[in-house]
N, C-alpha and C positions, 0 to 999 in steps of 0.2 A: 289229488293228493290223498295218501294214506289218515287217517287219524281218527279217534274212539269218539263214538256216534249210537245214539240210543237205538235197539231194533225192538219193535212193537209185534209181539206173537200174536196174532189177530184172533188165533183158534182160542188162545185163551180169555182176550180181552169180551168184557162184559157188556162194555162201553159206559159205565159205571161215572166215569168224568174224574175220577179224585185224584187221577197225576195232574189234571188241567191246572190248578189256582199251586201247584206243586212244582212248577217248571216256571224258574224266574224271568226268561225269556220269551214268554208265550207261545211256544214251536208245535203244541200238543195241541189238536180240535178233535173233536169229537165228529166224525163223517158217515152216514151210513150205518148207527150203532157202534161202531168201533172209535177207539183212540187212532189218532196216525199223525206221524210227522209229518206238520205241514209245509214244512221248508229245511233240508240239511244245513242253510246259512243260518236258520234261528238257532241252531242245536250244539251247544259249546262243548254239550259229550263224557260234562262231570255227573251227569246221572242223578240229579236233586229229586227226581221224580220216583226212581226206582222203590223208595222205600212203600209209596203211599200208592202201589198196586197191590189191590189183596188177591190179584189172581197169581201175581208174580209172571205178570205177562209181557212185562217191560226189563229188559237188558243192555246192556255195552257191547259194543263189537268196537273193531278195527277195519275200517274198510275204505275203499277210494268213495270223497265225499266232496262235496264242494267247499270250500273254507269258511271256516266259518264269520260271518260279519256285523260287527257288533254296532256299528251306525244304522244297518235294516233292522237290528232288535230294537234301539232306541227308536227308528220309527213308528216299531208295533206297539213299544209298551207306554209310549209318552201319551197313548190316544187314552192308556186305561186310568190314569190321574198319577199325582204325585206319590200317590203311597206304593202303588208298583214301580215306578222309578226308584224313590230309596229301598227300596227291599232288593233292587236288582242290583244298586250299588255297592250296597251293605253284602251281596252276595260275590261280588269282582272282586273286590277288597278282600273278604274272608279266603278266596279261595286264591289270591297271589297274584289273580291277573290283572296283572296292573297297568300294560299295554290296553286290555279294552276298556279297564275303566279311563285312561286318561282320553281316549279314543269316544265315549260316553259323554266324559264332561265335556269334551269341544264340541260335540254334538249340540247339546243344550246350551253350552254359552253362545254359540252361532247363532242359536235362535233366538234369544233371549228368555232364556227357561230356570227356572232358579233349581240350583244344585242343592238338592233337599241335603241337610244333617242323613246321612244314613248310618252314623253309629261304629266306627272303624275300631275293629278291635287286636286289631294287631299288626304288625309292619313287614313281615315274611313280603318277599318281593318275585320268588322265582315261583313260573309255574307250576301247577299241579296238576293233571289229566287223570288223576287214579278215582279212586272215591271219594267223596266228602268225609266221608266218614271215619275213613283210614288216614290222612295225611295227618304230618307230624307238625306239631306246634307246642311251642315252649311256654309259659303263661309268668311274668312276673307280680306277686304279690306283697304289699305290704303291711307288716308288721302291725298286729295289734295294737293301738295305743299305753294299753294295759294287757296283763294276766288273763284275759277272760277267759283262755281256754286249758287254764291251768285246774289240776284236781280230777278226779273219776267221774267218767261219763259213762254212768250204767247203759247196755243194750237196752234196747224195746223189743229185742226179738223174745218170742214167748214160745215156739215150738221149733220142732227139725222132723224131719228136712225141708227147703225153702226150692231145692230148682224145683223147676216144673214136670221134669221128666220123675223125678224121686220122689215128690208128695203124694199123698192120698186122699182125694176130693173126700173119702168117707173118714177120717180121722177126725176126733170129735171138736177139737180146737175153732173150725171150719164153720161147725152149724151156726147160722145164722149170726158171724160175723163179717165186720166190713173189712173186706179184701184190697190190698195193694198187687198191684202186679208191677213189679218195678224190673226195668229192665237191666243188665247185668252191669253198665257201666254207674248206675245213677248214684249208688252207695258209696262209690270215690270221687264222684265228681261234687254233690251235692252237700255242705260240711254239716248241714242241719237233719240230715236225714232221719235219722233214728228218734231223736226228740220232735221235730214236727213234720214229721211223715209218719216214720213206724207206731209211734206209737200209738197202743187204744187197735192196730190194725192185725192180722195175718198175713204174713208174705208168700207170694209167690216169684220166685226169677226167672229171666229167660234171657236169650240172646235171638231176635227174628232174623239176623244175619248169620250167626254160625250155628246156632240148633239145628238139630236135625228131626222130624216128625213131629211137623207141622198138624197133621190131625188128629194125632198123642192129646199135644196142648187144647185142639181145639173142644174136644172129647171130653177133656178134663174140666174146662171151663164150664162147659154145657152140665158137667154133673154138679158143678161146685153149684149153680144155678138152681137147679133144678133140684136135685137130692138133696146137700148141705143147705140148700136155701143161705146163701150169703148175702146179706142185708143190701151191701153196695159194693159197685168196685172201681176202686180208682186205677188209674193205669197213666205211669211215671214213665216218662221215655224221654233220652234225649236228643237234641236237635239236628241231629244228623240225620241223611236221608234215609238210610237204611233202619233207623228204629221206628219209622211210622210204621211197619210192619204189626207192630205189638199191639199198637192199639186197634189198627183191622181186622187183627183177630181176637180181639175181644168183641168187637161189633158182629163182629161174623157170629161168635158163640152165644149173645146176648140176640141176637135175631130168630137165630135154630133155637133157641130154650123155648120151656113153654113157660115160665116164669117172665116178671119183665121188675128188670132191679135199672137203679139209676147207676150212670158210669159219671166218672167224672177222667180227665184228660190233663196232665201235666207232664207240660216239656219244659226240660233243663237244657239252661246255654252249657257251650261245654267251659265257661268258666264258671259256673256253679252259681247263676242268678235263674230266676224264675222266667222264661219266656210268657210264660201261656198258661192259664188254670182256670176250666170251665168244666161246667156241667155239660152233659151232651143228651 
């Protein structure tokens, strides 16, 4: 049967490991230095992986594959404990497929395996095969109790320009302050941004999926580093798999510097809660 399937460019891959704990269904080892798909049944094809190659040595095709089977992923991932079970649930759920989670859960009720909370954040029920990233989802909210977000909400932004392509690592705003690099979505998704993010910071934006010159950014990094001397830098991305990109290339520039500044890492859900914020 036809259908979209990750291809691993070997010439590129590093073996590096960082799609491995990034692939909900464990389909990705590491053989011989290289990443490689170790089974087309473990590989569902939605690409969660993609974003967290910093060689971008991982892709989607269309091709004749074997089908994919989500009772031999619940037998690989039940062996790695409860918490990759709910994150692989919490990921069927997210992305609509709801044939292999319910396929998932009789798995584990067969065996008598308890069906972790994994966190269901929406009800969309029809497949999706595109990106994670890309698929469409409606999000209901409600209503403030009270006024709070009533009255002027001054910016924190304090210079321009902000893409990454358009600033100048030597502008003086830059010296030796701490750096946000927030990715293009986070300022809409996130309602607290500018008061407890932006502010006290300098911004940088980018998009790791539709930018174009990738060694522009990394270039720019390396000097903000190293010339500006920029105290720290956080780097805000959301949880999609194509924004791990951003923060790879900050590690990648924070590596090549001959400086060494601490980074710090925040992923946004894309209904604008905190996943993740750590020092790295």
């Amino acid at each position: 049967m036809k259908r979209t399937i990750i291809k691993i460019d070997e010439e590129k891959c590093t073996g590096c490991g960082l799609c491995i704990p990034n692939c909900p269904e464990g389909a990705i080892q590491v053989i011989d230095g290289k990443a490689r798909l170790v089974s087309e049944l473990l590989c569902d094809g939605l690409g969660a992986c993609l974003g967290h190659c910093p060689e971008g040595a991982i892709t989607t095709e269309k091709r004749d594959a074997e089908a994919y089977d989500e009772r031999k992923v619940m037998n690989n991932i039940v062996r790695q404990g409860a918490n990759t079970v709910k994150a692989h649930l919490g990921h069927l759920k997210t992305h609509g497929l709801d044939d292999s989670y319910n396929q998932a859960v009789e798995y584990l009720t067969d065996r008598n395996i308890p069906v972790p909370d994994h966190g269901e954040t929406h009800t969309n029920t029809a497949p999706f095969t595109g990106c994670p990233g890309s698929k469409a989802m409606a999000f209901a909210r409600e209503e403030p109790a009270h006024k709070q977000l009533e009255g002027e909400r001054p910016s924190q932004l304090t210079h321009w320009p902000i893409q990454m392509h358009l600033l100048s690592p030597d502008a003086p705003h830059y010296r030796g302050a701490d750096m946000l690099l927030a990715a293009d979505c986070v300022a809409y998704t996130l309602g607290g941004f500018h008061e407890d993010y932006l502010r006290g910071k300098v911004l940088g934006i980018a998009c790791p999926k539709l930018d174009q010159g990738r060694d522009i950014y990394l270039e720019k990094l390396k000097t903000l580093i190293d010339v500006a001397r920029i105290n720290t830098l956080t780097v805000i991305t959301m949880e999609v798999p194509c924004c791990g990109g951003l923060l790879q290339l900050a590690h990648e520039a924070a590596n090549q510097a001959e400086r060494r500044i601490p980074i710090k890492s925040i992923v946004v859900g894309i209904h604008g809660d905190i996943l993740r914020e750590e020092w790295l």
